[in-house]
RODO-2510 file (C-alpha; in nm, 4 decimals, decimal comma):
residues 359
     n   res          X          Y          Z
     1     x     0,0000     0,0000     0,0000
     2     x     0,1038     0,3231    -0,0966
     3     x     0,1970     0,5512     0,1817
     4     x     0,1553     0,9143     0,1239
     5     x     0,4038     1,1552     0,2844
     6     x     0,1491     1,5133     0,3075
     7     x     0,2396     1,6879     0,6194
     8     x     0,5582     1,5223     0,6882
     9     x     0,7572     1,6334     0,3710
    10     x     1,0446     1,9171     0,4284
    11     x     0,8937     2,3025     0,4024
    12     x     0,9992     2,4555     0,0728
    13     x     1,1022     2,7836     0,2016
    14     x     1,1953     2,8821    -0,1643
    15     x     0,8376     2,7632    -0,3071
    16     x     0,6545     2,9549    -0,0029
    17     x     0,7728     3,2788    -0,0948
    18     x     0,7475     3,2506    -0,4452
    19     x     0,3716     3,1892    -0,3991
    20     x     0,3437     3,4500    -0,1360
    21     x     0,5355     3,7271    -0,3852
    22     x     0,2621     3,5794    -0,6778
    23     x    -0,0250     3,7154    -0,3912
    24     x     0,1479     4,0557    -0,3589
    25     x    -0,1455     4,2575    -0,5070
    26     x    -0,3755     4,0933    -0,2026
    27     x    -0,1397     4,2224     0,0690
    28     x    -0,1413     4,5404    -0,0542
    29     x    -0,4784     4,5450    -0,0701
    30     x    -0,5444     4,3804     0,2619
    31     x    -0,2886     4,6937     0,3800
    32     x    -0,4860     4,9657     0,2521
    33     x    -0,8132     4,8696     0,3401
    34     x    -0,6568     4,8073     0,7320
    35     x    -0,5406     5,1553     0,6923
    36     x    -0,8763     5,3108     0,5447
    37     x    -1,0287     5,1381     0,8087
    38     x    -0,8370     5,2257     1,1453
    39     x    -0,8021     5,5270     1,0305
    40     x    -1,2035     5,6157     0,8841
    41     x    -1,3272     5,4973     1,1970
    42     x    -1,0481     5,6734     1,4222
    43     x    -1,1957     6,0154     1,2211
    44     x    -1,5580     5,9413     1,2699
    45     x    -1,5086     5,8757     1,6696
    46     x    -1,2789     6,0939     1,7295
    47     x    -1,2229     6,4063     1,4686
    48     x    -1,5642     6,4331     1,2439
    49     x    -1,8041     6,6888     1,3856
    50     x    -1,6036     6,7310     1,6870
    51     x    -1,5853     7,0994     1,8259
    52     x    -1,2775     7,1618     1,9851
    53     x    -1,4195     7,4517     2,1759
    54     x    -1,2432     7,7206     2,3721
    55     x    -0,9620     7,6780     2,6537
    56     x    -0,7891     7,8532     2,8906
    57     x    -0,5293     7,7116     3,1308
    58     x    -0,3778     7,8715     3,4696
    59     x    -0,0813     7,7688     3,6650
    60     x    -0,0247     7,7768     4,0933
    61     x     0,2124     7,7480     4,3587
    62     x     0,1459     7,4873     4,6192
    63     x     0,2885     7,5573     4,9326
    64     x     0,2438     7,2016     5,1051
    65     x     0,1732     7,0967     5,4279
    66     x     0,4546     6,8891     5,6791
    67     x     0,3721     6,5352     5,7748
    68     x     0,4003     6,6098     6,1523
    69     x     0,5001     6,2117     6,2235
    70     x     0,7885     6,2242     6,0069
    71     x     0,8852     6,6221     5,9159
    72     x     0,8965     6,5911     5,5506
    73     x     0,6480     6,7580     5,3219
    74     x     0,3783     6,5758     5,1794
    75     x     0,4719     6,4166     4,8028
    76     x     0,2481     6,1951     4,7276
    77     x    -0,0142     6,4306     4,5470
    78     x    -0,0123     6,3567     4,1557
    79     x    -0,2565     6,4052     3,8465
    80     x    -0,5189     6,1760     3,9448
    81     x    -0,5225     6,3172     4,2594
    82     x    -0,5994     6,6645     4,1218
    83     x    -0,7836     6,5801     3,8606
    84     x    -1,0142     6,3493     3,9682
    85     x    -0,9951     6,3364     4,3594
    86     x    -1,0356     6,7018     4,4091
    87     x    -1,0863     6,9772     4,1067
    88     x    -1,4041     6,7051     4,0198
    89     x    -1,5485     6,6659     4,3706
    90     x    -1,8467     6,8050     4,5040
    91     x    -1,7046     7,0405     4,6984
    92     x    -1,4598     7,2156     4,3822
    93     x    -1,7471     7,1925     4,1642
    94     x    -2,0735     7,3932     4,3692
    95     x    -1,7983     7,6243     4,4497
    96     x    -1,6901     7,6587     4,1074
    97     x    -2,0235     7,6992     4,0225
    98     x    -2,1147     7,9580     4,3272
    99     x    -1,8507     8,1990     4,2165
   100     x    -1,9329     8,1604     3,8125
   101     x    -2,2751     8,2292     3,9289
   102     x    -2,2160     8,5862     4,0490
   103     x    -2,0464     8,6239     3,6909
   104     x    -2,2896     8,4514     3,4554
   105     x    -2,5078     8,7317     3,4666
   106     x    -2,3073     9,0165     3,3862
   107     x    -2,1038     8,8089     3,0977
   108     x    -2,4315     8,7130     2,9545
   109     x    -2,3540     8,3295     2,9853
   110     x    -2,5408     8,0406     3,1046
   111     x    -2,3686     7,7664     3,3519
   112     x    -2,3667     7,4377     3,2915
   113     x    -2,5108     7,1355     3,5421
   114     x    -2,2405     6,9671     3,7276
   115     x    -2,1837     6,6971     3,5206
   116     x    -2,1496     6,8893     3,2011
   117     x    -1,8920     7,0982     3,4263
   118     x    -1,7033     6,7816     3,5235
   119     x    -1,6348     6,7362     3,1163
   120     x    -1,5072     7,0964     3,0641
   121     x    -1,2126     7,0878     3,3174
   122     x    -0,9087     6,9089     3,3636
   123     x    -0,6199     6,9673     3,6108
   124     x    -0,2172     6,8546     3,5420
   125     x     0,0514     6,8360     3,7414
   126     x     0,3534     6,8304     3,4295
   127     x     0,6213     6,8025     3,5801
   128     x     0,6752     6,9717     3,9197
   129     x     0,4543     6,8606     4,2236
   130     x     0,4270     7,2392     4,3704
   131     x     0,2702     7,3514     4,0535
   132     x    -0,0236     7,1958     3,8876
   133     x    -0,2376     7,3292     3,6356
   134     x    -0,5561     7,3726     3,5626
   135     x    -0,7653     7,3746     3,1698
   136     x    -1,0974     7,5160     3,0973
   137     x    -1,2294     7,4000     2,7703
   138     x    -1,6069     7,5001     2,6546
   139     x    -1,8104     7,5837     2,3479
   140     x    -1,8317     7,9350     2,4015
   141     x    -1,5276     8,1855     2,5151
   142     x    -1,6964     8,3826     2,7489
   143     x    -1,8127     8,1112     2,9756
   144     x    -1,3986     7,9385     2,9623
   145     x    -1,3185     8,2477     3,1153
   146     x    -1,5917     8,2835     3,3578
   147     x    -1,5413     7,9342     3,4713
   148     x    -1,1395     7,9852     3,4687
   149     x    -1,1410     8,2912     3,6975
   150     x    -1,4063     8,0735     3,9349
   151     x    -1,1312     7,7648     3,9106
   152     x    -0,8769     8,0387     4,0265
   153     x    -1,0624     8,1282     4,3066
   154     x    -1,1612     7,7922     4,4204
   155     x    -0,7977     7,6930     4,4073
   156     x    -0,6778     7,9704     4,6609
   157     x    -0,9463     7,8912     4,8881
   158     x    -0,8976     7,5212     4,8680
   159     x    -0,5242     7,6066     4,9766
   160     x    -0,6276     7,8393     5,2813
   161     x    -0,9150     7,6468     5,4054
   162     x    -0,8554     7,3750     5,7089
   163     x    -1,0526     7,0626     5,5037
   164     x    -0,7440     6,9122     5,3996
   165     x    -0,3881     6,8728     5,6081
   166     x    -0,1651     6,8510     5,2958
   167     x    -0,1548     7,1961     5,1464
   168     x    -0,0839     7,5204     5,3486
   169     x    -0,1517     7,7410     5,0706
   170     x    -0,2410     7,7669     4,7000
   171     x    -0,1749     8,0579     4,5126
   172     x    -0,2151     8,1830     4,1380
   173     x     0,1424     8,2094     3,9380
   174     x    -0,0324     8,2658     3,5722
   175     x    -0,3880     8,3767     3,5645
   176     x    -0,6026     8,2635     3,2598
   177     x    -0,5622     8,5802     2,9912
   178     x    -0,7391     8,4816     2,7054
   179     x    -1,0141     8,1627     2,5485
   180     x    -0,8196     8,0623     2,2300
   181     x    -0,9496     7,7957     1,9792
   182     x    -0,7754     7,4849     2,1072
   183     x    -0,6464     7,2213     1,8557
   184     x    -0,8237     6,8670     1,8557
   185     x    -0,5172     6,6137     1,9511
   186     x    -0,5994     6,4536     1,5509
   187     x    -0,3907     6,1059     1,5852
   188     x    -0,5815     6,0052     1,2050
   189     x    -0,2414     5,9344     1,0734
   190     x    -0,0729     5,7026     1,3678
   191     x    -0,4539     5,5141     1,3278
   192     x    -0,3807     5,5016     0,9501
   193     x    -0,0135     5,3343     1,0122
   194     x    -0,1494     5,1199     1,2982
   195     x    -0,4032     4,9771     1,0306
   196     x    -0,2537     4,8940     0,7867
   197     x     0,0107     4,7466     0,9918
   198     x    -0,2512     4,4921     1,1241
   199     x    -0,3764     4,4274     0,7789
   200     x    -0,0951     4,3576     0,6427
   201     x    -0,0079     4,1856     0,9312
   202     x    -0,3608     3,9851     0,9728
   203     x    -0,3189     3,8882     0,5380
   204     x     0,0010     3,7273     0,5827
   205     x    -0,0725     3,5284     0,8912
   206     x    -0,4373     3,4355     0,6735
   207     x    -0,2115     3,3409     0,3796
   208     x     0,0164     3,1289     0,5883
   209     x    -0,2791     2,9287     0,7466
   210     x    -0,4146     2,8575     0,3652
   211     x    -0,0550     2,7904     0,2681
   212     x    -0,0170     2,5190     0,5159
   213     x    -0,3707     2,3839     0,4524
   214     x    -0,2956     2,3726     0,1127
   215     x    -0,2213     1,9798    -0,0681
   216     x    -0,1913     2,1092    -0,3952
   217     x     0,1274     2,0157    -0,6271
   218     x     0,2850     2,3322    -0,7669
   219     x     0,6275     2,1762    -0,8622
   220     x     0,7773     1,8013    -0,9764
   221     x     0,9774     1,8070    -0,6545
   222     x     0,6784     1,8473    -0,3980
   223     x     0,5230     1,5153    -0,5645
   224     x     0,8158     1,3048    -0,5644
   225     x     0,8587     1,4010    -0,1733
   226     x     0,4907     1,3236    -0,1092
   227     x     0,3719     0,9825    -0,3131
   228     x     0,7106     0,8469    -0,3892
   229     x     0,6517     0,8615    -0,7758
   230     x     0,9239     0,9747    -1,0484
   231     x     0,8065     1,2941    -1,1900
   232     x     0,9540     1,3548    -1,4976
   233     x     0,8788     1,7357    -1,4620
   234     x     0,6842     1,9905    -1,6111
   235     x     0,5396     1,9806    -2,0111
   236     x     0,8323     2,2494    -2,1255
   237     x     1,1154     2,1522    -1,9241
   238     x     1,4258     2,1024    -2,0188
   239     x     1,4886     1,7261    -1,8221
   240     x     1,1059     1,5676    -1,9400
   241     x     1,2052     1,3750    -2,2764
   242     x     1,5324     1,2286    -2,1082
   243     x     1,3278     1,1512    -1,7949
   244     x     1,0729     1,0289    -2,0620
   245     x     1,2757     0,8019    -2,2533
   246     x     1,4397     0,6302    -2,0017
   247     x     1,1762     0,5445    -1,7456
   248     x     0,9278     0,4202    -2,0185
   249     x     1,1995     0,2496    -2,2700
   250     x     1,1009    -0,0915    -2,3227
   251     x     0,7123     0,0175    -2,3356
   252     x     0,5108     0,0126    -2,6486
   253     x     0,1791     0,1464    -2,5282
   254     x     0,1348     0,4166    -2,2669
   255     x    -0,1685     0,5318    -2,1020
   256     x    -0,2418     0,9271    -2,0239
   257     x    -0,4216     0,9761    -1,7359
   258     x    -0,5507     1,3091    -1,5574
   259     x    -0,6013     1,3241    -1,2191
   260     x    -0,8687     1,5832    -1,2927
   261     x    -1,1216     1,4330    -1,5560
   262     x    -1,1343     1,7676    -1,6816
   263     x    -0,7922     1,7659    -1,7947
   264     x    -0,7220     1,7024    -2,1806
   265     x    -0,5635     1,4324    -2,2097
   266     x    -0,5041     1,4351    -2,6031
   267     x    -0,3394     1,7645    -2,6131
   268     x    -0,0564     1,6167    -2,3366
   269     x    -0,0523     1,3329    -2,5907
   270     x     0,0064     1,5742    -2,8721
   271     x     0,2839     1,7453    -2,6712
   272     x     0,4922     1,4838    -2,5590
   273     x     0,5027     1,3561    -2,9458
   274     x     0,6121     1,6518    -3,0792
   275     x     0,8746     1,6829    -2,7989
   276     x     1,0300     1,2669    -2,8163
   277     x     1,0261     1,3486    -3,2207
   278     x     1,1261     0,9420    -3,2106
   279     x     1,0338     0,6504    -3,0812
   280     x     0,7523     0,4383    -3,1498
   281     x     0,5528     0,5201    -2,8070
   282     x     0,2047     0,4395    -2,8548
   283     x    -0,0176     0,7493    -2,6076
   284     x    -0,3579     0,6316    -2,5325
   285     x    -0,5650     0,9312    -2,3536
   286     x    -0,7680     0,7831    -2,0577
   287     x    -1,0831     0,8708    -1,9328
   288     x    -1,0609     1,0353    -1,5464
   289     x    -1,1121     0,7695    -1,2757
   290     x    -1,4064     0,9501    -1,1325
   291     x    -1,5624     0,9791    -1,4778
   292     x    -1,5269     0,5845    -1,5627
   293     x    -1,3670     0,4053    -1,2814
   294     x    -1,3541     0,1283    -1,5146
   295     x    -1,1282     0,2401    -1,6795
   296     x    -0,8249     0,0381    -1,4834
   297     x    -0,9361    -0,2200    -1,6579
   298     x    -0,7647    -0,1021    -1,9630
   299     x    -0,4932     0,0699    -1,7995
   300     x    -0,3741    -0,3310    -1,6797
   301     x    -0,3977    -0,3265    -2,0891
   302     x    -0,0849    -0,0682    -2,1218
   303     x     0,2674    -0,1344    -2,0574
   304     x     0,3349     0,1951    -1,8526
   305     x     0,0803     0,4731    -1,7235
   306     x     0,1556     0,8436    -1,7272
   307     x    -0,0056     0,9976    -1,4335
   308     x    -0,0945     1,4065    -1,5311
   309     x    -0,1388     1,6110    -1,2333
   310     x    -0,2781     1,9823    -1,2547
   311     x    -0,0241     2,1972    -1,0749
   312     x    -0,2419     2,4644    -0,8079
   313     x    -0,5124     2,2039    -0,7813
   314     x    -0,5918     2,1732    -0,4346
   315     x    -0,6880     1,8143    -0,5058
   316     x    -0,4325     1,6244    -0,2687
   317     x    -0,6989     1,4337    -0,1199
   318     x    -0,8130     1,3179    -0,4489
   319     x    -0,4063     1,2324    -0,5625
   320     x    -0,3943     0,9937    -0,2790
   321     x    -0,7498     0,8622    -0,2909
   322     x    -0,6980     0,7919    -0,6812
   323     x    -0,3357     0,6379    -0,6310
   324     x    -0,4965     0,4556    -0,3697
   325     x    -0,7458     0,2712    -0,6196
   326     x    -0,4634     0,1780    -0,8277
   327     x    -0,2796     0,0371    -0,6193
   328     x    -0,5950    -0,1894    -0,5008
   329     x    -0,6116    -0,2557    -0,8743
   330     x    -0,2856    -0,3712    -0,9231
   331     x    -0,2048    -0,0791    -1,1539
   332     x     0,1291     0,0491    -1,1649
   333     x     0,2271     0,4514    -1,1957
   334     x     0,5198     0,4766    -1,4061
   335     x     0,6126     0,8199    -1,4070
   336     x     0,4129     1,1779    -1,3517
   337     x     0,4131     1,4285    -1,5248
   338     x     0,2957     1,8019    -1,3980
   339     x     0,0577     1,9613    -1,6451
   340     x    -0,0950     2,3318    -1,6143
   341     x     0,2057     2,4578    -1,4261
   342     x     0,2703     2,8487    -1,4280
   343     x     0,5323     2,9090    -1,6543
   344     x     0,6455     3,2429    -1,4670
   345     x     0,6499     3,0261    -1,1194
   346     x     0,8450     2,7245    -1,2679
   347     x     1,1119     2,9422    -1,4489
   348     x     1,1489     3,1804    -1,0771
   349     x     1,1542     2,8283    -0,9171
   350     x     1,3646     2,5950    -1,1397
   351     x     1,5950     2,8945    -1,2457
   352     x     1,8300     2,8628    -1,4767
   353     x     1,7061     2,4707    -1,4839
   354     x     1,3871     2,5474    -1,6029
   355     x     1,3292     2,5140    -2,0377
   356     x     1,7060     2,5042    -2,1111
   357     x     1,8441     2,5143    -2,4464
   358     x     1,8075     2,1945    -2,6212
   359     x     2,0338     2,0980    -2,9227
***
């Protein structure tokens, strides 16, 4: 019984590539449409009908407190802590909203609620713990400034008040001047690199996983590895006749046979006559196994039998099941020969072996 060797055989590193390099137009493809994508729906979220409104920003002094157990100041204040712990509490934001109220009136603005307030200010602390800072950002310019100079306020009293043991005083170092248009942080083109990184990315890992799943025969060598049956090689290269004439000398009649019934038969017939140019070879063209499976009872009728496979198939389940049968029928493979094969690949692949010059 015929043991086939799918799976097992050594990876043809040189054969990979070749067929990856044929499928270069669908990676950059799958590239583009990972950037157009990342970076269309990175705009939509994040840039398209966005306002960037109006900001202001203002910078203080802390003067901290001293831990009293161990004599150093206190350190441990960061951004979250001002940001999120304090300037957005309760108690920052109805007196934020108590001192913009005296304001609102006279600037001809209307507040916001508190939660709408909690979305137009931020506080930093770059780089220096004793001076944070603090960014108003709103639709309109007028109410950025009203709430800025309110922020300002509620800072210094924050500082001088006795609710918290940390701070000893707050005080203002730059006051907020002016509401200028501020610029939307647009990331569109890292999102467009980050896309079509992952699609390009994502097509060759897709590619690989068909690669691997892939039985089909695209040179001589890969069959020989596999089934264990001379291949004499491709219809135009250079090593077929010799291969030819010395694996079937001593025959007289020679059966064709297609692994796909589709194949024609008589036209590989044709070829290889025109190619020998002597002997007396008798080519009978068979009928495909699956078309007429009775057909191996004429092949027991030929001396040899020339087994055509279609290179790019993706029929290795149907190579082995069909070798299988003839090897049940006592039918013995004398040779293959590879039939359909990409000229371009075989030439890249065989190079300079492929279609030599023949005397």
């Amino acid at each position: 019984m015929r043991v086939c060797a799918y799976g097992r055989e050594p990876l043809d590193v040189k054969l990979m590539v070749l067929l990856m390099l044929k499928k270069g137009l669908y990676f950059v493809l799958a590239t583009l449409l990972g950037a157009m994508v990342a970076g269309g729906i990175y705009f939509l979220a994040h840039i398209w009908g966005v306002e960037a409104g109006y900001e202001t920003t203002s910078t203080y002094y802390v003067e901290y407190g001293t831990d009293p157990q161990t004599g150093n100041k206190y350190t441990y204040i960061n951004d979250v802590t001002w940001d999120t712990t304090w300037l957005k509490s309760d108690f920052f934001l109805d007196e934020i909203l108590r001192i913009a109220g005296e304001e609102a009136g006279a600037a001809a603005v209307q507040l916001p609620d508190r939660e709408r307030l909690k979305g137009y200010l931020s506080a930093q602390l770059p780089s220096d713990l004793r001076m944070p800072t603090t960014t108003v950002n709103t639709p309109d310019p007028k109410l950025t400034m009203v709430l800025a100079r309110a922020v300002e306020q509620t800072m210094v009293s924050f500082g001088a008040g006795d609710m918290n043991k940390e701070i000893d005083a707050i005080r203002v170092v730059t006051a907020a001047e002016e509401a200028k248009q501020a610029q939307l942080d647009n990331r569109t083109w890292s999102a467009v690199i980050l896309g079509a990184i992952l699609g390009g990315f994502f097509a060759v890992v897709c590619w690989l996983i068909y690669y691997f799943l892939d039985d089909s025969v695209y040179v001589p060598g890969t069959f020989e590895r596999r089934y264990g049956i001379p291949m004499l090689g491709t219809r135009e290269s250079v090593y077929t006749v010799v291969n030819f004439k010395h694996l079937f000398a001593g025959k007289q009649k020679v059966a064709l046979l297609g692994a796909d019934g589709d194949a024609n038969m008589q036209e590989v017939a044709e070829c290889l006559k025109n190619r020998l140019e002597t002997g007396d070879w008798e080519m009978v063209p068979m009928p495909g196994l699956e078309q007429c499976p009775e057909v191996v009872e004429a092949l027991r009728e030929c001396d040899g039998l020339l087994y055509c496979v279609s290179a790019g198939a993706h029929d290795g389940k149907r190579l082995e099941e069909q070798l299988s049968l003839l090897d049940k029928q006592d039918v013995s493979v004398t040779a293959a020969l590879l039939i359909c094969e990409d000229e371009v690949l075989q030439k890249m692949y065989h190079f300079p072996g492929y279609g030599g010059k023949r005397a």
